[in-house]
N, CA and C of each residue as an Amber inpcrd file, in Angstrom:
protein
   336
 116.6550000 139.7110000 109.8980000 115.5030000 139.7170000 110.7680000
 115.4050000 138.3680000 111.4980000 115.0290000 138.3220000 113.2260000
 114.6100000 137.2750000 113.2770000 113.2190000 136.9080000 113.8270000
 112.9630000 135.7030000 113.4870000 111.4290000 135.4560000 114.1140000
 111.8250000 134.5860000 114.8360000 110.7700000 134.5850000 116.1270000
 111.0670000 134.1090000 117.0140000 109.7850000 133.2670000 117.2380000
 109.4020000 131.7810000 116.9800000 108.1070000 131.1490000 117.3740000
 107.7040000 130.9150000 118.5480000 106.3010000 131.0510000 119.3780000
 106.2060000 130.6970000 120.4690000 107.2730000 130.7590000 121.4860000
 107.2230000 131.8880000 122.1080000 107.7800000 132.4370000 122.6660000
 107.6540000 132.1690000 124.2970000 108.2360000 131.6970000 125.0350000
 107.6860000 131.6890000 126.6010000 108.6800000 132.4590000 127.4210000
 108.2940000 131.9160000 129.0770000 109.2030000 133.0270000 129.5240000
 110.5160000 132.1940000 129.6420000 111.3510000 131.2960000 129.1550000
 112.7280000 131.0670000 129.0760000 113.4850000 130.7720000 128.0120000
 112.4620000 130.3550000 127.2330000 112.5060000 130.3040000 125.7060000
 112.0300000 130.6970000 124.7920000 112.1920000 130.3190000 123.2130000
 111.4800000 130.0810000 122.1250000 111.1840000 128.9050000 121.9490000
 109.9550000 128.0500000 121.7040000 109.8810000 127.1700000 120.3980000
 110.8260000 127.3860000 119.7970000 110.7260000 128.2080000 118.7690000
 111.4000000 127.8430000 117.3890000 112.1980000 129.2150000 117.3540000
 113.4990000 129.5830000 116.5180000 113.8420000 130.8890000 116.2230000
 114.1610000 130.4000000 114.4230000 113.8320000 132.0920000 113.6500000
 114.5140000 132.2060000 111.8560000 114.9040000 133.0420000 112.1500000
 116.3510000 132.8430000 111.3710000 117.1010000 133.5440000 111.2180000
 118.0670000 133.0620000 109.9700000 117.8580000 133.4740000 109.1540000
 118.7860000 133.9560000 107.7430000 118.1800000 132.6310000 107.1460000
 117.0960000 132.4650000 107.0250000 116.6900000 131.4560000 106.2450000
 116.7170000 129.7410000 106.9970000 117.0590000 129.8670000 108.0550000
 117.2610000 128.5660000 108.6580000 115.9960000 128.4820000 110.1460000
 115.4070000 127.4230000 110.8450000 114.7300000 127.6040000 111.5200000
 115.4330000 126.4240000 112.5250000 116.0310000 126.8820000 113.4280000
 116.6020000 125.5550000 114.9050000 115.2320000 125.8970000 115.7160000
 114.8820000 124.7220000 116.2480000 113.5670000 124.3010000 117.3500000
 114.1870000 124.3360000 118.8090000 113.7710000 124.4050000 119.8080000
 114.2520000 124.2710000 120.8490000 114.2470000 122.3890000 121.0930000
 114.4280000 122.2730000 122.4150000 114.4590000 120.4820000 122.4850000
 113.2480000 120.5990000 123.0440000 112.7040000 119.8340000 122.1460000
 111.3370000 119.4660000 122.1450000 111.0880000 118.2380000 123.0090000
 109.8990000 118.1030000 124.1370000 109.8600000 116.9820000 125.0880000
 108.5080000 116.5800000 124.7470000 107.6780000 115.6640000 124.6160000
 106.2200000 115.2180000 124.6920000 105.5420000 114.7660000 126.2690000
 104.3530000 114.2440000 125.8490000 103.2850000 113.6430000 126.5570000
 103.0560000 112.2860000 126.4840000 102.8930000 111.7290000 127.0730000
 103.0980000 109.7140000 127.0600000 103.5800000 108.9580000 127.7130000
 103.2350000 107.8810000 128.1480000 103.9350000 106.8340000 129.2820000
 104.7250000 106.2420000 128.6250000 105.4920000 105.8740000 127.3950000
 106.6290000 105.4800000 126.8850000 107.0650000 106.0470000 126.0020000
 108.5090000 105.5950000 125.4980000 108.9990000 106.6980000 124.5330000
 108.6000000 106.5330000 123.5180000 108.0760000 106.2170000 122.6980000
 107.0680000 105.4100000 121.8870000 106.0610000 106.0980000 121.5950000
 105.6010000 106.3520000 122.4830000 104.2680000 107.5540000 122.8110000
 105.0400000 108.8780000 122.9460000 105.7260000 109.5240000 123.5510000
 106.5740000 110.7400000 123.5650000 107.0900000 110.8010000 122.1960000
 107.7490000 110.1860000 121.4060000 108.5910000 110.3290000 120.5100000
 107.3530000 110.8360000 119.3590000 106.0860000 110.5800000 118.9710000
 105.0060000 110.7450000 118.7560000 104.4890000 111.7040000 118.3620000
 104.8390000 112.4260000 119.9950000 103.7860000 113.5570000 120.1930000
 104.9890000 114.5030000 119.9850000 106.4910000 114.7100000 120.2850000
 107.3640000 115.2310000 119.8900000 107.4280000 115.5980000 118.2710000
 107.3030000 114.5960000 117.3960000 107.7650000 115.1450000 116.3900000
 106.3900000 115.5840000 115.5010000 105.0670000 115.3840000 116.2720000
 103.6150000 116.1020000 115.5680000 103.9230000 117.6640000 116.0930000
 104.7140000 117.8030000 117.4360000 104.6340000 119.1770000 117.7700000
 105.8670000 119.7930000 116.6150000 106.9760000 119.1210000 116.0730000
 108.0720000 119.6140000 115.5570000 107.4410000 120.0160000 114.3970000
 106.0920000 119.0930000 113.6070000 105.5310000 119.2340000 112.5890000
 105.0780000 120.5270000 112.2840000 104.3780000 121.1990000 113.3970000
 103.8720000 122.1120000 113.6310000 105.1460000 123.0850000 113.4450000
 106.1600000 123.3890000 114.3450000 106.9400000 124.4780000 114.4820000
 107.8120000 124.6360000 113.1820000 107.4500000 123.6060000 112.1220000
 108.2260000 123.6930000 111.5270000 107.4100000 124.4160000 110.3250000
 106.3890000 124.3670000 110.1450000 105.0950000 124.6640000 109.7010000
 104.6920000 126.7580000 110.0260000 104.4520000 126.5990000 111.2830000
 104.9910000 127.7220000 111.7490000 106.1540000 128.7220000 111.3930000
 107.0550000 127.6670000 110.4730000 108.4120000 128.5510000 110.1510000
 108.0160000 128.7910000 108.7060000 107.3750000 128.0410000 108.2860000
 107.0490000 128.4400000 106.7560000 107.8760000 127.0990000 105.6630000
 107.8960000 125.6810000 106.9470000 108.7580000 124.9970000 105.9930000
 108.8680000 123.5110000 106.4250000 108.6640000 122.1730000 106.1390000
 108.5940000 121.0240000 106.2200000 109.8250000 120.1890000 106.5890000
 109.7380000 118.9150000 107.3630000 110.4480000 117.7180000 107.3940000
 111.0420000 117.5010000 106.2150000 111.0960000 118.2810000 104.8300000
 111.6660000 117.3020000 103.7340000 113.0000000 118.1550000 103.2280000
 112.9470000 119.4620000 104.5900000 113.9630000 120.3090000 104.8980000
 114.5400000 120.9430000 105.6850000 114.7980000 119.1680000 106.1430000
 115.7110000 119.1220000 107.4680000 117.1570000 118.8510000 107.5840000
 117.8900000 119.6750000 108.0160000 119.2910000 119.7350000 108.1040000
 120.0160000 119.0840000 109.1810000 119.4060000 119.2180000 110.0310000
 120.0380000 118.1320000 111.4560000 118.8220000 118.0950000 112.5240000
 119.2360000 116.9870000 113.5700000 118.3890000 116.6030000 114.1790000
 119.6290000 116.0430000 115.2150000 119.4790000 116.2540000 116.7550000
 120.1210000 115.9120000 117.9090000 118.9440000 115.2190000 118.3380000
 119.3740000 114.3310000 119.1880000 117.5720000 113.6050000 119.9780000
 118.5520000 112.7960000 121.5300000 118.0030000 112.9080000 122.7930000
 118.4240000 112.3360000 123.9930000 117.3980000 111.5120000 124.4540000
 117.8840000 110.6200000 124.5230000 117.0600000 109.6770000 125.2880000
 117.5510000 109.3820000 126.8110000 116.7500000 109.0930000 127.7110000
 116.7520000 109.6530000 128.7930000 117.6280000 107.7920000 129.4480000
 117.4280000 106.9820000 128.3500000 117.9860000 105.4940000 128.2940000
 118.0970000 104.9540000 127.2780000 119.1340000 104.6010000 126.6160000
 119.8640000 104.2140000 125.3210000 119.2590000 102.7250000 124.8750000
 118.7580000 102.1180000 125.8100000 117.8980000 100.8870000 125.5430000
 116.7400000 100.9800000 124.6370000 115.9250000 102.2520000 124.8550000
 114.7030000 102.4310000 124.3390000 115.1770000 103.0280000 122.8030000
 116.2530000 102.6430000 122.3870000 116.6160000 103.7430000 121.0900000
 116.0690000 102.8190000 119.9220000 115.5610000 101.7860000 119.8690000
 114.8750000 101.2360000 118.9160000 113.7990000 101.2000000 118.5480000
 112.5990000 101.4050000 119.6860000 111.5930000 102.0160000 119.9120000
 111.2370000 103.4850000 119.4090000 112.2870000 104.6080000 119.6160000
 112.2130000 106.1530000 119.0820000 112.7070000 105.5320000 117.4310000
 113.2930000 105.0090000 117.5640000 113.8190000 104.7860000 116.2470000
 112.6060000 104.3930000 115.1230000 111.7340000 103.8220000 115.4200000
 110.4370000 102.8740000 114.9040000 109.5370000 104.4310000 114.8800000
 109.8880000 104.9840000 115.5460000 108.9070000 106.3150000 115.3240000
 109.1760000 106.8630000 114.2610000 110.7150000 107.5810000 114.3620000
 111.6350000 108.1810000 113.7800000 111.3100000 107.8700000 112.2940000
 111.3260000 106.8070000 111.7820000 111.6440000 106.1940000 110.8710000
 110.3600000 106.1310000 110.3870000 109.3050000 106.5600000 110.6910000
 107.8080000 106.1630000 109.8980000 107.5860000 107.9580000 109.5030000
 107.9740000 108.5970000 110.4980000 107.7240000 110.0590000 110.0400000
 109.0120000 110.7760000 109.4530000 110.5690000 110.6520000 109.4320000
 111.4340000 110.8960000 108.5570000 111.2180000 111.0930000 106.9850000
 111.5650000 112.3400000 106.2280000 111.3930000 111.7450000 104.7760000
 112.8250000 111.5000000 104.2030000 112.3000000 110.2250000 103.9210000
 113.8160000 109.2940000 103.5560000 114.4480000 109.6990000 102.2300000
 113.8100000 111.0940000 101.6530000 114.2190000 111.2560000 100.6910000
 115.1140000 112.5310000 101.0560000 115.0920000 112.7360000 101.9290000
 115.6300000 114.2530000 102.7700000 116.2500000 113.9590000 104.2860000
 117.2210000 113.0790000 104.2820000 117.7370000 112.9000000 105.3480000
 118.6310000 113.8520000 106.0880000 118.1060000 114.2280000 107.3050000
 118.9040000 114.7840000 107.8430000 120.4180000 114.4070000 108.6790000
 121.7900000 115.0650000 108.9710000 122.3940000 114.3580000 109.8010000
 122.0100000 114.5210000 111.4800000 122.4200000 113.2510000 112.1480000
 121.4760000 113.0010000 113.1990000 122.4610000 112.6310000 114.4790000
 122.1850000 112.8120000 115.8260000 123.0290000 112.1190000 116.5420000
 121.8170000 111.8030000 117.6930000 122.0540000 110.7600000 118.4320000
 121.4220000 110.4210000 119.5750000 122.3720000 109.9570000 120.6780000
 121.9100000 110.5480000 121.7610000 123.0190000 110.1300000 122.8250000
 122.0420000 110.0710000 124.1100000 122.5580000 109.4240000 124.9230000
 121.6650000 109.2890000 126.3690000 121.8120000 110.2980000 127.1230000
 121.1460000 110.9920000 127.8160000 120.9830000 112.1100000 128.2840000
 120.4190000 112.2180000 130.6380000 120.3660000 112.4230000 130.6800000
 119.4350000 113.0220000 132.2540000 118.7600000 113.8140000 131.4430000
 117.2730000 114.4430000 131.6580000 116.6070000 114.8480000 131.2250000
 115.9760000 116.1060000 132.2230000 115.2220000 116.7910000 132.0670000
 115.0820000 117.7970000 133.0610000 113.7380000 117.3260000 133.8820000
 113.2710000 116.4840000 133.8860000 111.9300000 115.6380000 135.1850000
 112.0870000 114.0970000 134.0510000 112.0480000 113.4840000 135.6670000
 111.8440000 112.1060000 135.2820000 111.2580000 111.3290000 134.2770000
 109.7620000 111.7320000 134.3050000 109.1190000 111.8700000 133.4350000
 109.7390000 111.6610000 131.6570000 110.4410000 112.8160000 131.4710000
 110.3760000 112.9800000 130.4700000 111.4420000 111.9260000 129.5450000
 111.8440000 111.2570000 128.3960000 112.1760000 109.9210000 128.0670000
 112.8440000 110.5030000 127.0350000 112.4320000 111.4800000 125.9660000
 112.8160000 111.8690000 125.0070000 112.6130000 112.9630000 124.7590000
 113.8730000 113.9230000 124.1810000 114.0920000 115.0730000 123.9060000
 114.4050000 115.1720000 122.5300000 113.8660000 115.9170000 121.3050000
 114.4350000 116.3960000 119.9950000 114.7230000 117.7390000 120.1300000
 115.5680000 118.1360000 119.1310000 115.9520000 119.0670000 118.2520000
 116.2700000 119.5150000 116.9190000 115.6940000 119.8930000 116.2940000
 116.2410000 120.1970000 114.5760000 116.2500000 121.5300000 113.9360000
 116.8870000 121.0190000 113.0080000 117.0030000 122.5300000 112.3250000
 116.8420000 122.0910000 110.8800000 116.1110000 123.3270000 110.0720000
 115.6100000 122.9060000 108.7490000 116.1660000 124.2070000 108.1440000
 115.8510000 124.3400000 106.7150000 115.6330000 125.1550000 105.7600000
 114.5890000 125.7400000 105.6870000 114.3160000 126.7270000 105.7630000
 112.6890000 127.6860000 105.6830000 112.7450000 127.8370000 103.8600000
C-alpha cells in the first residue's frame, strides 16, 4: 500500500511505501539560510509525524544549498535538531534552486 502525504498538484509532501517514508525537497520561509533551514526541518518534523514516525528514524538526508559558503550556518541548524544518537547518512552539495529566493532545499527518508 502506499500513502501518499499532502498531496498537491505536482507532487507529494511525503510518500509510504513498504515501511519507509522519502519527503519531497523541502524549501522554507526566511531571509537567510539560517532562518530557511529552520522552518525546513519544523515542516520535515511534521511530515515525518504525519508518516507515523520521528527524526530518530532517519535513514538519509540530501540537502542543496543554493551557495556552499552558507554550509556552516545550515549546519548550526542541522546540528541542534539532528538526533545524534540516530544519524543519518547525508550529502550536501550546491545546487541552482528553483526561485532565487529560495537558499535551501532538504530531503529525507526515515523508517515509519
Amino acid at each position: 500500500m502506499i500513502k501518499r502525504i499532502k498531496p498537491g498538484k505536482r507532487f507529494c509532501g511525503a510518500v509510504v511505501v513498504n515501511g519507509i517514508v522519502t519527503t519531497a525537497g523541502v524549501t522554507g520561509d526566511g531571509a537567510d539560510t539560517t532562518a530557511q533551514t529552520r522552518d525546513i526541518l519544523a515542516q520535515i518534523d511534521g511530515l515525518l509525524a504525519e508518516a507515523g514516525t520521528t527524526k530518530a528514524k532517519l535513514i538519509s538526508a540530501n540537502i542543496w544549498l543554493r551557495d556552499i559558503a552558507h554550509f556552516s550556518q545550515m549546519n548550526e541548524v542541522w546540528d541542534q535538531w539532528v538526533d545524534k544518537d540516530n544519524l543519518p547518512v547525508r550529502a550536501t552539495v550546491e545546487a541552482r534552486l528553483a526561485a532565487p529566493e529560495l537558499l535551501v532545499e532538504i530531503q529525507v527518508t526515515a523508517l515509519v
